[in-house]
N, C-alpha and C positions, 0 to 999 in steps of 0.2 A: 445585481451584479452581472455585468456580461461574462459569456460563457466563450471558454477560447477558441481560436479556430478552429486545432484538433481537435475541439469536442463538437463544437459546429458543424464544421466543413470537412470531413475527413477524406472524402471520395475529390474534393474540391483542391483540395491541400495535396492529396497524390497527381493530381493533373497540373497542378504547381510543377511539384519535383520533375515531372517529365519534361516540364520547359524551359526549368532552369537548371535542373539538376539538383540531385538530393542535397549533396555537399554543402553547394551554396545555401538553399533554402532552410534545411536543418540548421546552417551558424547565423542566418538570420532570423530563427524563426519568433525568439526573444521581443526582439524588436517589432517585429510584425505585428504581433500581440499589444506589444504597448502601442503602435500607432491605433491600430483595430481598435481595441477601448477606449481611448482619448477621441479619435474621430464621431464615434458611436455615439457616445455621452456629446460631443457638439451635434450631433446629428438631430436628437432626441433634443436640445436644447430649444432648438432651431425650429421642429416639429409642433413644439406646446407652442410658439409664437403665430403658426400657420390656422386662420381658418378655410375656408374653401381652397382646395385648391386647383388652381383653373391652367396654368404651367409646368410641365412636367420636362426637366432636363436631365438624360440620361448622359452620363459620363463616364469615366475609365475606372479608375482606381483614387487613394488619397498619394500624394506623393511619398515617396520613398526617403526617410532620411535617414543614418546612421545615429545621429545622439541628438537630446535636445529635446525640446517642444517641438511636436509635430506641428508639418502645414497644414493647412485643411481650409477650403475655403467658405464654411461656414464659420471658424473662428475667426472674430475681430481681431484676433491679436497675430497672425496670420500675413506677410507679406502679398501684397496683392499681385498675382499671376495673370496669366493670359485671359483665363476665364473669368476674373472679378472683374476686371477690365473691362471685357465687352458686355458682361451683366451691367456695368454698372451706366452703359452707353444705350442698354437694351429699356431698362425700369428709372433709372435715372437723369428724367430726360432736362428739366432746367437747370438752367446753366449754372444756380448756386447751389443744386444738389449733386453736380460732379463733383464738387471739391468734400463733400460730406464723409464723414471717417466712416471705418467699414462699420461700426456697429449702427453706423444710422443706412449707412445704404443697406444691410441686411435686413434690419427694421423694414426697411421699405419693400426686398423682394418678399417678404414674409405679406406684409401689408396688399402686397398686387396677388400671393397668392400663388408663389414659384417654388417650388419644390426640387431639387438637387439629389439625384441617388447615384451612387456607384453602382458599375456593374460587376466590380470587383472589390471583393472584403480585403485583399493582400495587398497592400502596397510596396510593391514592386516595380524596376524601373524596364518597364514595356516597347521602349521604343525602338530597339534593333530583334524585338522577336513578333513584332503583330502580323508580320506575313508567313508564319509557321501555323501549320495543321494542329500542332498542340497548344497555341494558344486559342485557335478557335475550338477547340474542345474545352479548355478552362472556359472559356465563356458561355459556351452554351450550358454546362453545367453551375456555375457561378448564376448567367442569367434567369434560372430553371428555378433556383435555390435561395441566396442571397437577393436578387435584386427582386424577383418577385415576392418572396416574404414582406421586401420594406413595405410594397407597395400595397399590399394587404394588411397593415398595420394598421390596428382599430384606432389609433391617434389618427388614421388620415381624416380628411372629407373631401373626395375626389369628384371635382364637378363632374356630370356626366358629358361636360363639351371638353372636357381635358384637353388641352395640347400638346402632343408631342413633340420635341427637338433632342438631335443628340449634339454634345460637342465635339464626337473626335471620329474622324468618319471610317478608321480600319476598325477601331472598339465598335461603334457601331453597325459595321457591316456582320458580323463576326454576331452580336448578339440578335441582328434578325434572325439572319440563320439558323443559329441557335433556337428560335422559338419562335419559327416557320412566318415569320413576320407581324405579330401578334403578339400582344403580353394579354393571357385569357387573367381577367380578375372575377369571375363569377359570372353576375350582371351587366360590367363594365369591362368591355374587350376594347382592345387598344390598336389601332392599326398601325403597322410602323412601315415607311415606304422609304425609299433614297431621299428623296426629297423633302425631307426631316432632317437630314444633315446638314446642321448649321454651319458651315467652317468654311476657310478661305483656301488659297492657294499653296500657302504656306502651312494648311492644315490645324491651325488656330481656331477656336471660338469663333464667327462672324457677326457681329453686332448686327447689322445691316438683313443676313438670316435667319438669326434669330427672331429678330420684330417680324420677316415676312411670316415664318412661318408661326407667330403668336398671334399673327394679328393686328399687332400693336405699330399703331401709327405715330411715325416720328413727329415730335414738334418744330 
């Protein structure tokens, strides 16, 4: 059974309320809850299908919805967004595996060995507060906390040539900082530099920086 924010993240969840305000966060915090556990259990679904993992994509949060099935882009069932999109431009490179439903293009990131963490447990909608001081302190403590727990998570098997990319380049500025540019995993230290930021002009996922920075040669 996952354990809820509050009991999780309690120092995480005050650094919340400073950046959204208590008000709002306390009448959402219900929902937060049910998205956090639904994404989680897809997270962990996703993880048993991973062995080696040789691609590592750090990203924001799960999207924020009011009612319904959560999005989440480890769920097949799940409208495809920005970032399935150019995942699926990144791992899915012949031409009659674009059109492949998402349970088989996840198949396939799982298959190459790509790994997808939030650096944020709240789904929350981030995009008129990522230039405030209090959202880079939610991240640094989130990144400290949450995203490095996943990443120590004895389901992994982290190659030792791991790659790192992030997709959203203010979330990722925000989480080097936060952890002086470096995720320490014991044995396995991670370097994380600008030039990891995979995204375009319009601040989207970049298909095209992603493969540079994997490695991965287009067909």
């Amino acid at each position: 059974m996952t354990l809820s924010l509050e009991q999780s993240f309690p120092d995480e969840l005050s650094a919340l309320k400073e950046l959204f305000g208590v008000y709002q966060v306390e009448g959402q915090l219900r929902r937060l809850n049910e998205i956090y556990e639904y994404t989680e259990r897809k997270w962990r679904d996703y993880v048993a299908k991973l062995g080696k993992v040789n691609f590592l994509l750090i990203v924001e949060a799960p999207p924020w919805s009011a009612f319904g099935r959560p999005e989440y882009v480890l769920d097949p069932a799940s409208r495809s967004r920005k970032l399935m999109q150019a995942l699926r431009k990144v791992f899915c490179l012949r031409t009659e595996r674009q059109q492949a439903d998402a349970s088989e293009a996840l198949a396939e990131f799982a298959r190459r060995g790509l790994l997808i963490v939030d650096s944020i447990p709240f789904a929350m909608a981030y995009s008129n507060k990522r230039s405030r001081e209090n959202y880079n302190n939610l991240v640094r403590l989130t990144a400290q906390s949450y995203l490095r727990r996943k990443l120590l998570s004895p389901s992994l098997s982290l190659s030792p040539d791991l790659r790192v990319a992030f997709g959203f380049k203010l979330n990722a500025q925000a989480v080097m900082n936060g952890l002086g540019n470096q995720i320490d995993l014991g044995r396995l230290k991670l370097a994380l530099r600008p030039e990891q930021i995979a995204v375009n002009e319009a601040g989207y996922p970049d298909a095209g920086k992603l493969r540079a920075v994997y490695g991965i040669e287009k067909d």
